[in-house]
N, C-alpha and C positions, 0 to 999 in steps of 0.2 A: 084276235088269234083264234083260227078254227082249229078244234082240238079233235080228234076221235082216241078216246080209251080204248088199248085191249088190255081185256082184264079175266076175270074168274068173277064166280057165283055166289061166295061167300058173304055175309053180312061186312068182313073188313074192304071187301072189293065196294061194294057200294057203298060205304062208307066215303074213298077215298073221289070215287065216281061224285056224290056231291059236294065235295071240298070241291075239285073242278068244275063242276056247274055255278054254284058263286062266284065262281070267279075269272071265267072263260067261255068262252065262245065253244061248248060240249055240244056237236054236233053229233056224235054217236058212241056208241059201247060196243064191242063184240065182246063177248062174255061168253068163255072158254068151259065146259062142267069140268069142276076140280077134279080127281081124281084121287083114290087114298096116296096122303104120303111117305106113308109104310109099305112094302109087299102087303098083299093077303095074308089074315094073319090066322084062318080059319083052320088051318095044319098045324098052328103054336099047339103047345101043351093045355091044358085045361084053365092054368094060373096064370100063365101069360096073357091068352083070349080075354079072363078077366081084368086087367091092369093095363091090355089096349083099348078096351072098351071103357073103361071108369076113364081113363087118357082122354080119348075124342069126347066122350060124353061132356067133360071139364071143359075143353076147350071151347064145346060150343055154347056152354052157357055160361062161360069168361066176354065168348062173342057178346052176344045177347046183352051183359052187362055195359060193355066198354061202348057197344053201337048201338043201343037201345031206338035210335031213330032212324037207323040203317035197314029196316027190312025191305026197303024198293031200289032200284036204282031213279035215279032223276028219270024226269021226260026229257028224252032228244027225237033230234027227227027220226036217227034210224038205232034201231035196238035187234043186234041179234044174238040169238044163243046158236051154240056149235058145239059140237062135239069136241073132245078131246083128240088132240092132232091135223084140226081140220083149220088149224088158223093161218097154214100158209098153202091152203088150196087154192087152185086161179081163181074160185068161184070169189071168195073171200080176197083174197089179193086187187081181182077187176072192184069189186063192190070198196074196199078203203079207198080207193083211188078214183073210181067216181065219186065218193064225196070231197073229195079236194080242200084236203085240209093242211094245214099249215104245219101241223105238227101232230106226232103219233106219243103217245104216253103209254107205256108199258107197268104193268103191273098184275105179277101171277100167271103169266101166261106161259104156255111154252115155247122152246127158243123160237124166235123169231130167225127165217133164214134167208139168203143172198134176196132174193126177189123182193121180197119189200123194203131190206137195208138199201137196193139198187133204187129203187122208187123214189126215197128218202131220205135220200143221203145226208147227213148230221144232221136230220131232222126227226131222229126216234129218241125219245128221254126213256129210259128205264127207272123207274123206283125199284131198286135191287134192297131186298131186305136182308141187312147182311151190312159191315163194314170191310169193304170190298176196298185194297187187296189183301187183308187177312184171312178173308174167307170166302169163299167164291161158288157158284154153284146154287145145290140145293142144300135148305138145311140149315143155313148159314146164320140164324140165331137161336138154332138148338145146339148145334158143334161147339161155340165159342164155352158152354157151360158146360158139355162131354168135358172139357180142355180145358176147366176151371178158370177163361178165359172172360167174366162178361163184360171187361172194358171192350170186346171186342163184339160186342151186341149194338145192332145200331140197323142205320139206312145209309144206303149209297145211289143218288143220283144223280146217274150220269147217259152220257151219246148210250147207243146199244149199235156196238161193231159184232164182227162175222164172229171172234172171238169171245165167249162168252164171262160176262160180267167185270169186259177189260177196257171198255172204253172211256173215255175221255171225262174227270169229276167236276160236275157242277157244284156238289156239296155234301157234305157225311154230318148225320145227324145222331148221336146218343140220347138213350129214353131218359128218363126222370126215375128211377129206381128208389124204394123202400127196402126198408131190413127185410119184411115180413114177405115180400113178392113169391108169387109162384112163377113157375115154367110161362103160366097163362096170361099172368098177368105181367111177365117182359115180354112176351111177344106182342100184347098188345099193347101196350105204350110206345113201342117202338111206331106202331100205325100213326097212335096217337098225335106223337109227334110230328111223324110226317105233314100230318094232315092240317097240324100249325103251321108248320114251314113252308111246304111245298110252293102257294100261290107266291111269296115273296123270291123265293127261289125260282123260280119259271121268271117272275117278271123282272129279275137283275138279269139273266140269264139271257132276254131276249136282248133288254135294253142294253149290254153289253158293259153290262156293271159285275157281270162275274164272268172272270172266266175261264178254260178248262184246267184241268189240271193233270196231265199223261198220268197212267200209271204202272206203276215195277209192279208186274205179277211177279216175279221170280222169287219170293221169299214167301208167298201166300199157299194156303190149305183148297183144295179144289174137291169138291163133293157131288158124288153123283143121287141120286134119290134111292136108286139101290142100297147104297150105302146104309141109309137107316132103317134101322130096327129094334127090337123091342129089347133087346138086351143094353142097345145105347141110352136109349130111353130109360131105362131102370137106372144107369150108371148116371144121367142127368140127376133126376129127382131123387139118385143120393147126392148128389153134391151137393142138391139145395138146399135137402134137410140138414147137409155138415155144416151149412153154412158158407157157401160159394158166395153169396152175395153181399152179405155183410161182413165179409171180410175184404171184400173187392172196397164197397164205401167205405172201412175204414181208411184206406190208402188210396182213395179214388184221384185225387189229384195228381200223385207219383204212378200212379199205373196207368192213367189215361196218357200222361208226359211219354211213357214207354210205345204207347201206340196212337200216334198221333193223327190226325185224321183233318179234311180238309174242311173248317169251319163255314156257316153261313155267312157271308159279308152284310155288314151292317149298314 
């Protein structure tokens, strides 16, 4: 199976870029530059700038720890970087499609629209990170802890239709969680996991041992990146410190029962 990744720049991006090199036929990357996932936060008050900065500074050397062997992406034939908004340019569209590949994998990118869903028709997988359809969008494993929610922290892959993060489940994955966890470190388990799962997951998926599963947006949370900000953010990492997480593992088997989510097949 020919694969091309679009992805982002971050160390969890290549990260998940050589879990599919072991294990696929990773003929290319385009690699999207993230952009902050906050507004500008350079107009906050003085105390704020400090506590989004101590924020990203945490996170990237949570990165660092969790991907310690992630600072390159793999060799493929074709590697390119792009700008942010430029991933459904024709320029970029002609180029995925002379490489001819079998399958497109989505990860961190932005939406993906008609023109290349038209190219490849159920043939795009998203790794939505986010247990989708409770949470949809952006944000979708910061919100669930806003919402004192982290049974609802997780991965959802699945098809990527015109509709965002509503297409068709190959599989919902929950992290490995600790009492002691921070913000940083469920975010990044959640990767972690994926990047155990995923290859078995692609390959039930192709060989038609797993399969879709529709899903009801109608009762889920949809988030746009606007949305977060620094006061949400403050409103997380109190709920950590009240203890949001080891209160979830205390009852984790009756709370996960409440939001049940569509298993790997064995």
């Amino acid at each position: 199976m020919r694969i091309v990744l679009l992805t982002s720049n971050h160390r969890r991006h290549k990260y998940i870029a050589r879990i599919l090199k072991k294990s696929f036929d990773l003929i290319g990357v385009i690699s999207e530059e993230k952009t902050a996932f906050v507004k500008d936060y350079s107009q906050l008050p003085s105390e704020d700038q400090i506590f989004m900065q101590r924020h990203l500074i945490a996170r990237e050397e949570a990165e660092q720890k969790y991907f310690t062997k992630s600072d390159e992406f793999p060799e493929v034939d074709a590697y390119v970087l792009i700008k942010k908004g430029q991933i459904n340019s024709p320029e970029i569209v002609s180029l995925i499609r002379d490489m001819e590949p079998t399958y497109l994998v989505l990860f961190g990118t932005s939406i993906i629209k008609t023109q290349l869903l038209e190219l490849f028709p159920q043939r795009i997988i998203n790794i939505h990170l986010g247990l989708s359809p409770y949470y949809r969008g952006s944000g979708t494993n910061l919100w669930p802890l806003y919402f004192n929610e982290p049974e609802c922290v997780g991965s959802t892959i699945h098809l990527a239709i015109n509709e965002v993060d509503a297409g068709g489940i190959l599989a919902q994955l929950r992290p490995n969680l600790d009492y002691s966890d921070s913000v940083h470190d469920i975010g990044n388990k959640v990767i972690l996991k994926v990047g155990e799962k995923l290859p078995d997951i692609l390959q039930q998926f192709l060989s038609g041992r797993q399969s879709l599963t529709k899903q009801n947006i109608t009762g889920g949370k949809l988030f746009r990146r606007r949305d977060l900000n620094s006061e949400i953010l403050k409103v997380i990492y109190q709920n950590i410190a009240n203890g949001v997480v080891p209160d979830y593992l205390s009852n984790k088997v009756l709370r996960d029962m409440k939001k049940p989510i569509i298993e790997v097949a064995e």
